[in-house]
Backbone atoms as SQL, in Angstrom:
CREATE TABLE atoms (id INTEGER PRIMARY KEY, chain TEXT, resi INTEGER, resn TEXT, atom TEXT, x REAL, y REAL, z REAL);
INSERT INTO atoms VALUES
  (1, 'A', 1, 'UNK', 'N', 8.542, -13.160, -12.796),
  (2, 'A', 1, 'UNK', 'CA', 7.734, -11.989, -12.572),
  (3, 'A', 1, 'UNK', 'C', 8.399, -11.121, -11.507),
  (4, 'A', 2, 'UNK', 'N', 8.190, -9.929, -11.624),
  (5, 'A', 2, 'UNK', 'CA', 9.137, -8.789, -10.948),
  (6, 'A', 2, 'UNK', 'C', 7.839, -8.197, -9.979),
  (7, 'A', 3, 'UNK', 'N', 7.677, -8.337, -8.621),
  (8, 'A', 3, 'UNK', 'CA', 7.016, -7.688, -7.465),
  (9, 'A', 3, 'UNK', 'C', 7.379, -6.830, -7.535),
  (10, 'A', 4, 'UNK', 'N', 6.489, -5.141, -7.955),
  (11, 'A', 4, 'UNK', 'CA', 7.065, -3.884, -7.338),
  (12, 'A', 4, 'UNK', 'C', 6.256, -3.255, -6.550),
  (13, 'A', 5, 'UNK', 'N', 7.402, -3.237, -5.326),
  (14, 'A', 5, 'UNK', 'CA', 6.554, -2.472, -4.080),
  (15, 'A', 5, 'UNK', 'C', 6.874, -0.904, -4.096),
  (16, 'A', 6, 'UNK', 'N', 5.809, 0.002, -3.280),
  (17, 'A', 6, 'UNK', 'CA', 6.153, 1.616, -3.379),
  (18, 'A', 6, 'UNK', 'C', 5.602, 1.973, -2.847),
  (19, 'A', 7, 'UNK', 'N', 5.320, 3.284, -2.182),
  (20, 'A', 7, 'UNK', 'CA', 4.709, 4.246, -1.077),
  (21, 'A', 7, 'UNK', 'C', 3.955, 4.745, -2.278),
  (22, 'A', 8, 'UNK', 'N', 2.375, 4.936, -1.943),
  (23, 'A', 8, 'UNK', 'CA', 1.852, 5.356, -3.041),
  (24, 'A', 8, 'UNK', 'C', 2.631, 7.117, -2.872),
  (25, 'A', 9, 'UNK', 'N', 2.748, 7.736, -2.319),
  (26, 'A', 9, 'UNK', 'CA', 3.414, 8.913, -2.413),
  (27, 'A', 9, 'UNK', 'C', 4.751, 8.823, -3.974),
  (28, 'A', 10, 'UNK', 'N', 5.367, 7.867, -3.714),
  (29, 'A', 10, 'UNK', 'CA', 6.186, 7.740, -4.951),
  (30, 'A', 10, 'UNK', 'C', 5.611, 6.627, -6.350),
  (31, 'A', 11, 'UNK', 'N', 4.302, 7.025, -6.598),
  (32, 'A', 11, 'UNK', 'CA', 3.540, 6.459, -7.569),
  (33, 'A', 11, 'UNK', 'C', 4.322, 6.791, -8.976),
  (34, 'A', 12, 'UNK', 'N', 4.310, 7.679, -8.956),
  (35, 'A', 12, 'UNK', 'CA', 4.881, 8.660, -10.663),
  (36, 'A', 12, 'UNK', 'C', 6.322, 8.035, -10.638),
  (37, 'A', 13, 'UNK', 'N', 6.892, 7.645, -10.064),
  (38, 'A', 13, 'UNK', 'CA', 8.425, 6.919, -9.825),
  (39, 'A', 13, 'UNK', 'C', 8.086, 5.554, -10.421),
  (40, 'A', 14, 'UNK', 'N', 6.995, 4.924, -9.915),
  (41, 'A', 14, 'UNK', 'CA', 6.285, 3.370, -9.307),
  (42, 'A', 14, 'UNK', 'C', 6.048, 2.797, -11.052),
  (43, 'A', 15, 'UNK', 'N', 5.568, 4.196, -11.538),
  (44, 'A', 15, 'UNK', 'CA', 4.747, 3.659, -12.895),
  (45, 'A', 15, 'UNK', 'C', 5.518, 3.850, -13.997),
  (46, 'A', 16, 'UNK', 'N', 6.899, 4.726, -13.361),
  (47, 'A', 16, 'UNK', 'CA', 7.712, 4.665, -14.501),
  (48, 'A', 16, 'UNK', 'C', 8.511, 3.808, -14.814),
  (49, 'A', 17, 'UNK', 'N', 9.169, 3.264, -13.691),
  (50, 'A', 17, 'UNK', 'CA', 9.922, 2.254, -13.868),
  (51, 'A', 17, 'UNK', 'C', 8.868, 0.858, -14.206),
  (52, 'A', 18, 'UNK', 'N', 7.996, 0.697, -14.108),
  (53, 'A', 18, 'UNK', 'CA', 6.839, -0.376, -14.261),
  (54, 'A', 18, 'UNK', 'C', 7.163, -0.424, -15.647),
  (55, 'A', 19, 'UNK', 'N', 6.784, 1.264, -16.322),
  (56, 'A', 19, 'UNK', 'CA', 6.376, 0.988, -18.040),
  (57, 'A', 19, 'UNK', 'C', 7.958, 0.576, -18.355),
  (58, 'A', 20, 'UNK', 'N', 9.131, 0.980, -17.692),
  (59, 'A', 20, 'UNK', 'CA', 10.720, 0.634, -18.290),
  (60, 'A', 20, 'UNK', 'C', 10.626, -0.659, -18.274),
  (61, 'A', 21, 'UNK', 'N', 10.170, -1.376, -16.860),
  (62, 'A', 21, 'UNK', 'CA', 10.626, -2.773, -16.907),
  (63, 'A', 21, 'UNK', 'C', 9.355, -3.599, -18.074),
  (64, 'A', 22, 'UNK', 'N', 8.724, -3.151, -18.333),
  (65, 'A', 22, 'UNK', 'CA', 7.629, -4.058, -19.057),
  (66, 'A', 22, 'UNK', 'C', 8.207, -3.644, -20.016),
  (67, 'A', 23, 'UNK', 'N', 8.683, -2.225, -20.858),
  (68, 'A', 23, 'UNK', 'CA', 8.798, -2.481, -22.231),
  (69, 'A', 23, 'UNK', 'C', 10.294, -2.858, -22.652),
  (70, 'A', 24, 'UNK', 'N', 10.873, -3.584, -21.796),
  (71, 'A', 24, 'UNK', 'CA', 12.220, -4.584, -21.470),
  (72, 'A', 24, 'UNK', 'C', 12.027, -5.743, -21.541),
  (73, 'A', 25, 'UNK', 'N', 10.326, -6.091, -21.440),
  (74, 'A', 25, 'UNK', 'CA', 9.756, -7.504, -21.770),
  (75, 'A', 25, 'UNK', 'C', 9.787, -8.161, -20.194),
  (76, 'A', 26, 'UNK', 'N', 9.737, -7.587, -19.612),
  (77, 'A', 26, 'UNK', 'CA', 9.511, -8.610, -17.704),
  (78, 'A', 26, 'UNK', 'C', 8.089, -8.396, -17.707),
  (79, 'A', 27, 'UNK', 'N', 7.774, -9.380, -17.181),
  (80, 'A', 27, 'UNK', 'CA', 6.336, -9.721, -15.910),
  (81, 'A', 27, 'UNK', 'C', 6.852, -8.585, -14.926),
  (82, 'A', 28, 'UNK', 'N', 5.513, -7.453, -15.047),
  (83, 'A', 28, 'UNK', 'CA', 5.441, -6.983, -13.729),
  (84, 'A', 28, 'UNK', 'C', 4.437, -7.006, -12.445),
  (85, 'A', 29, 'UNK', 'N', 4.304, -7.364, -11.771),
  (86, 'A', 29, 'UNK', 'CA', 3.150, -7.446, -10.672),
  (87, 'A', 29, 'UNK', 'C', 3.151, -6.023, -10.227),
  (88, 'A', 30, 'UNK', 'N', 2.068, -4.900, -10.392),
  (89, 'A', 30, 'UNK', 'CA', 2.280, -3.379, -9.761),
  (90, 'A', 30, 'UNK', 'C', 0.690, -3.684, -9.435),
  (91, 'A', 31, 'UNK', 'N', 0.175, -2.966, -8.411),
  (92, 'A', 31, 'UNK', 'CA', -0.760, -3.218, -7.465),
  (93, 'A', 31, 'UNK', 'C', -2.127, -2.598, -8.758),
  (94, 'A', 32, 'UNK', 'N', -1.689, -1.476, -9.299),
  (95, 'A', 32, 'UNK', 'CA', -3.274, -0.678, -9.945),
  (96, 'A', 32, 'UNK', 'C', -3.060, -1.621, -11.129),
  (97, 'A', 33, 'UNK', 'N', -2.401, -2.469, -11.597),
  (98, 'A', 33, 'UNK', 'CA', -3.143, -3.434, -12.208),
  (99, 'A', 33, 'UNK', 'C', -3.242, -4.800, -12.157),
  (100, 'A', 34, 'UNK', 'N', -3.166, -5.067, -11.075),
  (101, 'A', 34, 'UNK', 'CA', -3.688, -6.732, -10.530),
  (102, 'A', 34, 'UNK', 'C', -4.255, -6.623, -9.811),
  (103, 'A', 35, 'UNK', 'N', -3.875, -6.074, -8.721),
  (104, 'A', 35, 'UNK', 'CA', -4.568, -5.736, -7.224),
  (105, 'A', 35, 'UNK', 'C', -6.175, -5.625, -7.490),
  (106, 'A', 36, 'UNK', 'N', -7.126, -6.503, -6.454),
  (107, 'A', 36, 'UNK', 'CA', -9.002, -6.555, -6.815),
  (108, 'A', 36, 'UNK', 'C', -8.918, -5.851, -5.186),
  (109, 'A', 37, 'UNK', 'N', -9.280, -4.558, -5.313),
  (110, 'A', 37, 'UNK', 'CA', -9.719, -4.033, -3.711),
  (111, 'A', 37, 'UNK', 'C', -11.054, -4.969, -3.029),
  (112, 'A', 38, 'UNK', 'N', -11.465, -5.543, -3.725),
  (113, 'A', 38, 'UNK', 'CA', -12.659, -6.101, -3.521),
  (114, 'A', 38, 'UNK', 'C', -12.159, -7.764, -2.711),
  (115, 'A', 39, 'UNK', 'N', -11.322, -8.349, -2.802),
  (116, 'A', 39, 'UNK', 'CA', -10.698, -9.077, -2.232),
  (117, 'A', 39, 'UNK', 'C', -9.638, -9.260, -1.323),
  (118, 'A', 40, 'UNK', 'N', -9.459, -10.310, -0.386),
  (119, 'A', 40, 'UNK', 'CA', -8.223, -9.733, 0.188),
  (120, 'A', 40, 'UNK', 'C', -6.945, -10.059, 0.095),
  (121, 'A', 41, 'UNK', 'N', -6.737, -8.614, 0.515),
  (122, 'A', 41, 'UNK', 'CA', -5.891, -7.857, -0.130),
  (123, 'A', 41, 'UNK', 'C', -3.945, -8.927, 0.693),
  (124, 'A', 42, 'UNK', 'N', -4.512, -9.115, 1.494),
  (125, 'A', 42, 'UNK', 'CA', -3.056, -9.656, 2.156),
  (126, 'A', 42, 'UNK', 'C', -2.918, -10.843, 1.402),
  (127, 'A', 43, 'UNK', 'N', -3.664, -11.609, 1.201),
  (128, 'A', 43, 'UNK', 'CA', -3.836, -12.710, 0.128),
  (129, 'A', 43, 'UNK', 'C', -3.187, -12.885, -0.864),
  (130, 'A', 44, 'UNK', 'N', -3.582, -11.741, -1.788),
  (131, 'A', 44, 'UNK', 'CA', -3.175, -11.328, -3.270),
  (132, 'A', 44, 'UNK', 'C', -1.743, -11.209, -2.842),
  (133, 'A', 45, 'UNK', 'N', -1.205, -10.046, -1.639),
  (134, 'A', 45, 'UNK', 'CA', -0.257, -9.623, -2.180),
  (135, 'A', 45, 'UNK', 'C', 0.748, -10.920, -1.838),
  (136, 'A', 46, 'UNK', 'N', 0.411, -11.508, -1.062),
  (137, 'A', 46, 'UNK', 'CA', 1.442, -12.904, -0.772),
  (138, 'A', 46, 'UNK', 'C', 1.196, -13.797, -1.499),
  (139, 'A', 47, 'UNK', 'N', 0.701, -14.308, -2.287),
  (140, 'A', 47, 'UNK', 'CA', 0.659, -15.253, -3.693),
  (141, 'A', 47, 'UNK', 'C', 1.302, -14.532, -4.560),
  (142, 'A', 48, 'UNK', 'N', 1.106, -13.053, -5.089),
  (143, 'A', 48, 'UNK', 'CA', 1.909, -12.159, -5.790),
  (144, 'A', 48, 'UNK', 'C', 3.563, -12.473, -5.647),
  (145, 'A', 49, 'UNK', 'N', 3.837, -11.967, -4.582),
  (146, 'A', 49, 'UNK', 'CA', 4.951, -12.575, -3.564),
  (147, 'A', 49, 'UNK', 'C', 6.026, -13.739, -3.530),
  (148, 'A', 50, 'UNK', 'N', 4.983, -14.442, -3.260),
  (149, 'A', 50, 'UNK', 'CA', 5.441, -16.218, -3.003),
  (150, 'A', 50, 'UNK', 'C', 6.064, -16.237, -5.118),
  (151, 'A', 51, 'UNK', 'N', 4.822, -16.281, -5.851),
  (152, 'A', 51, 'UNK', 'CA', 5.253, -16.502, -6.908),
  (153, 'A', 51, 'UNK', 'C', 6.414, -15.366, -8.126),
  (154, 'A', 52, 'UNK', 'N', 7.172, -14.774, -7.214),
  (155, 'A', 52, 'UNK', 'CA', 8.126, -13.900, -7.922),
  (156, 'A', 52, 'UNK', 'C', 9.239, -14.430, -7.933),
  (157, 'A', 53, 'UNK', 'N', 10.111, -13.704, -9.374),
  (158, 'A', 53, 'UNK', 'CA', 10.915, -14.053, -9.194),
  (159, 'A', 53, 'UNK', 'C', 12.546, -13.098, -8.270),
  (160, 'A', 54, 'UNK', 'N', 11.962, -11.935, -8.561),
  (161, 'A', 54, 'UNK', 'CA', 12.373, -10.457, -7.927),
  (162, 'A', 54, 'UNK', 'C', 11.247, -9.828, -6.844),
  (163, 'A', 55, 'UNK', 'N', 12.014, -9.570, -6.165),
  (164, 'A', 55, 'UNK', 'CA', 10.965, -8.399, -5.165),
  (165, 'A', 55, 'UNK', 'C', 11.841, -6.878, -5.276),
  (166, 'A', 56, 'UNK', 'N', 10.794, -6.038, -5.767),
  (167, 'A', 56, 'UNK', 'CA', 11.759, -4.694, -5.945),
  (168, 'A', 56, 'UNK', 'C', 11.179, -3.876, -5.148),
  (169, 'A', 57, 'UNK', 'N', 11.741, -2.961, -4.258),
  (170, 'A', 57, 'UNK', 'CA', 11.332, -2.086, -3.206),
  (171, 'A', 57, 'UNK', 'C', 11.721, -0.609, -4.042),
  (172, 'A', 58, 'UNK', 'N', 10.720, 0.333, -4.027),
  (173, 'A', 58, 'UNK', 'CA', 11.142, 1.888, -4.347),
  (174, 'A', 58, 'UNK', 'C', 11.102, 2.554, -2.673),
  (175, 'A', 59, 'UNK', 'N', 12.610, 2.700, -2.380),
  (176, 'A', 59, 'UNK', 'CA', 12.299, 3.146, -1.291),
  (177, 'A', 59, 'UNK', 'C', 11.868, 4.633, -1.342),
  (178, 'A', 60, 'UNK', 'N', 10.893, 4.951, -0.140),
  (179, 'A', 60, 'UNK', 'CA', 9.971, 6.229, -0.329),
  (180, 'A', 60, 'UNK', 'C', 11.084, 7.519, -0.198),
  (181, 'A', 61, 'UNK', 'N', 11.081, 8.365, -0.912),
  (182, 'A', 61, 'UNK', 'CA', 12.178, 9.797, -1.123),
  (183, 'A', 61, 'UNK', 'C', 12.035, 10.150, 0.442),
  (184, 'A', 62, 'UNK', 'N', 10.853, 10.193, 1.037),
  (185, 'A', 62, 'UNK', 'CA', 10.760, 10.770, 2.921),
  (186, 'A', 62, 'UNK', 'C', 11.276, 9.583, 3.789),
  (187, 'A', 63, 'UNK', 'N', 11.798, 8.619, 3.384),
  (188, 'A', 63, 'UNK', 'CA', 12.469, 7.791, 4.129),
  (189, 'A', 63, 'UNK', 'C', 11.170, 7.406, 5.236),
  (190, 'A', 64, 'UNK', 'N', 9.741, 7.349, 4.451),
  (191, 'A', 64, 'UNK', 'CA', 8.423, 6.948, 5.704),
  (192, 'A', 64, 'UNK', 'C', 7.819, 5.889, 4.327),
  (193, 'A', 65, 'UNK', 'N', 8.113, 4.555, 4.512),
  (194, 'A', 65, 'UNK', 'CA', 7.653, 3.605, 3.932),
  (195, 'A', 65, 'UNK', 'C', 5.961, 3.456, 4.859),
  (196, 'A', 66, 'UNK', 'N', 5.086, 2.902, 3.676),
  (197, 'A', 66, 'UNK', 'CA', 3.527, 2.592, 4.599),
  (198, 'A', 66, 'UNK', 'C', 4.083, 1.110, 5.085),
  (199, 'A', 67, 'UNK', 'N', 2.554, 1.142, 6.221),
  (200, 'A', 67, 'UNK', 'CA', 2.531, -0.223, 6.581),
  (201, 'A', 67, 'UNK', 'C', 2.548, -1.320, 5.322),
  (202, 'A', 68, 'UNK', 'N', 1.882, -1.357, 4.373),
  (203, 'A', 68, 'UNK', 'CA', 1.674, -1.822, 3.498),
  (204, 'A', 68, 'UNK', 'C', 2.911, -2.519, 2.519),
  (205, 'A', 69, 'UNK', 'N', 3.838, -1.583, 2.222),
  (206, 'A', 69, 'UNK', 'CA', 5.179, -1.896, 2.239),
  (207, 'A', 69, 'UNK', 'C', 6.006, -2.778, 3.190),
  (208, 'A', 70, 'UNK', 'N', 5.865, -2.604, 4.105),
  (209, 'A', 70, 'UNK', 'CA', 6.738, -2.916, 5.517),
  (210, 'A', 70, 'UNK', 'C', 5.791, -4.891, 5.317),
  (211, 'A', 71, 'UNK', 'N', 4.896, -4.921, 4.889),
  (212, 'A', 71, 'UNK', 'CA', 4.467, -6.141, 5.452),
  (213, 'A', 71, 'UNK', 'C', 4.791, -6.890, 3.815),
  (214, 'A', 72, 'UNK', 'N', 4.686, -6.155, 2.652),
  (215, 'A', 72, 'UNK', 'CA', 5.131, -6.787, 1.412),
  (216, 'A', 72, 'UNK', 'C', 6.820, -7.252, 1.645),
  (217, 'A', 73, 'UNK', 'N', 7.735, -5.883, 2.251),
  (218, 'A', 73, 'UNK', 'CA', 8.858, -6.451, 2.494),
  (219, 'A', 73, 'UNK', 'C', 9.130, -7.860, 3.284),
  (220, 'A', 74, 'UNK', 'N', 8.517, -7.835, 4.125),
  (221, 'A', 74, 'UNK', 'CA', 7.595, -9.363, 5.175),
  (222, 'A', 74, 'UNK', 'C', 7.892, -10.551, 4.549),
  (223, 'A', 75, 'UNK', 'N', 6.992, -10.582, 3.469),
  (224, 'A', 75, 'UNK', 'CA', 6.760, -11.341, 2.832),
  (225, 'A', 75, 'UNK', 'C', 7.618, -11.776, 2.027),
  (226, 'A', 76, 'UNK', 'N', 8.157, -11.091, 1.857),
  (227, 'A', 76, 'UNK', 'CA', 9.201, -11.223, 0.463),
  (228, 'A', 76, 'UNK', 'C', 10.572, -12.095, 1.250),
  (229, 'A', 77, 'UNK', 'N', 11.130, -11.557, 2.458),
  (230, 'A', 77, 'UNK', 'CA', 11.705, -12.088, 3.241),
  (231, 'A', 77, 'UNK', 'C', 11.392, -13.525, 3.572),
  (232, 'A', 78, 'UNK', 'N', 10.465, -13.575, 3.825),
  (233, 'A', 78, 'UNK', 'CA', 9.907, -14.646, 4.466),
  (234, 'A', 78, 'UNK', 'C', 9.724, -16.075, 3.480),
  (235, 'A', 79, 'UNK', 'N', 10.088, -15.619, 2.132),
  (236, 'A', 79, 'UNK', 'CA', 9.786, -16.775, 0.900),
  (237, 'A', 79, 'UNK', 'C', 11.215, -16.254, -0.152),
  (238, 'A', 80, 'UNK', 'N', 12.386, -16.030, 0.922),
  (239, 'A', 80, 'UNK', 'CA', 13.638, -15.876, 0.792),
  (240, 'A', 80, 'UNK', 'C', 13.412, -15.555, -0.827),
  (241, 'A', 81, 'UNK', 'N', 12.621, -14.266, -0.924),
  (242, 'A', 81, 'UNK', 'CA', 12.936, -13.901, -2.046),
  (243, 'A', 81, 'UNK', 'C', 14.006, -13.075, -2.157),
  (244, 'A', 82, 'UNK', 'N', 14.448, -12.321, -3.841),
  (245, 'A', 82, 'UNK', 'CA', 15.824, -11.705, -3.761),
  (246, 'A', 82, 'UNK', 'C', 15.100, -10.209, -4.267),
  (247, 'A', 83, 'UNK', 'N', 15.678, -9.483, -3.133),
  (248, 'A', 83, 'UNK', 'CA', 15.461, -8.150, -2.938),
  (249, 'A', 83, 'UNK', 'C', 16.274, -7.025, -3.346),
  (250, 'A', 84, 'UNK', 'N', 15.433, -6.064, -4.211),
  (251, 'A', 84, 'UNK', 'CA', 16.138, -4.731, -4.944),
  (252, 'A', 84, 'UNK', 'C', 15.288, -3.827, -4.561),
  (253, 'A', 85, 'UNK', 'N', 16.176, -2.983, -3.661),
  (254, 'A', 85, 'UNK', 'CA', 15.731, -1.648, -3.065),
  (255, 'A', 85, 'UNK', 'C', 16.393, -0.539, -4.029),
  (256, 'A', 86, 'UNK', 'N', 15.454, 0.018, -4.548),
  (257, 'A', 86, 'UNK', 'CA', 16.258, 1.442, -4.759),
  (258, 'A', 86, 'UNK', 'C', 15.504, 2.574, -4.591),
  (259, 'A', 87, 'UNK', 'N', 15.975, 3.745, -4.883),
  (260, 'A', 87, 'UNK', 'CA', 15.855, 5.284, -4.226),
  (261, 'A', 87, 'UNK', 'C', 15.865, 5.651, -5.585),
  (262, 'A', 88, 'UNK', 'N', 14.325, 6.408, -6.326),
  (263, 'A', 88, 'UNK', 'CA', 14.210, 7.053, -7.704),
  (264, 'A', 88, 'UNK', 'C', 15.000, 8.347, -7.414),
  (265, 'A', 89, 'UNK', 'N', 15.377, 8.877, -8.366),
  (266, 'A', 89, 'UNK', 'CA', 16.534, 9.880, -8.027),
  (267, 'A', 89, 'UNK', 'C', 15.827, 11.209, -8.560),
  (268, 'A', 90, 'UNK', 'N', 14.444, 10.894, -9.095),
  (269, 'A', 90, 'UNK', 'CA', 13.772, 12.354, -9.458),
  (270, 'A', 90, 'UNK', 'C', 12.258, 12.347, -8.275),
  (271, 'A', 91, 'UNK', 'N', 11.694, 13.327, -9.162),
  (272, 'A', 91, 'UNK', 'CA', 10.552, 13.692, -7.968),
  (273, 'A', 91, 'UNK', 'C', 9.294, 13.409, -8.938),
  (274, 'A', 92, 'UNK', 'N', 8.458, 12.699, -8.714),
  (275, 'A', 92, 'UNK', 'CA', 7.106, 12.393, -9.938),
  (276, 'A', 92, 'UNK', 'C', 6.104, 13.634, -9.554);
C-alpha cells in the first residue's frame, strides 16, 4: 500500500496522482478516503503508516508543508519506511 501525504493546498495534484497510481492497480491510502474525522486522527494516520509499503510526500509548490505533513513525514521515518518526495510540476 502506497501512503500519500500532501498540503491540502496541493489537493488537485494529491487526487491526481491518487487516480494514476490506483488505475496502475496500487493500494492507495489518501486521507478523503480512509481518514474517519470522527476518530483519532494521529492513530489512523500511524497504522496507515506503520502498514505501508511506500510513503510518498507531494512536496507543497510554496515550499510551506502543514504540521500535519511534517508529523506523517515523522512517522514514516520513524518505521524506516522508504520515502518519495516529489514536486507536481503543474498547478491544480
Amino acid at each position: 500500500m502506497i501512503f500519500l501525504s500532501y498540503s491540502w493546498k496541493d489537493q488537485a495534484a494529491a487526487h491526481a496522482i491518487d487516480d494514476r497510481l490506483r488505475g496502475q492497480g496500487f493500494d492507495v491510502w489518501i486521507d478523503f478516503r480512509q481518514l474517519n474525522v470522527e476518530s483519532d486522527i494521529t492513530y489512523q494516520l500511524d497504522a496507515a503508516i506503520r502498514h505501508c509499503s511506500l510513503f510518498v510526500a507531494i512536496r507543497p509548490t510554496n515550499n510551506d508543508s502543514s504540521p500535519w505533513m511534517a508529523a506523517e513525514f515523522l512517522m514514516a521515518w520513524k518505521y524506516f519506511k522508504p520515502i518519495l518526495q516529489i514536486m507536481p510540476v503543474w498547478q491544480g
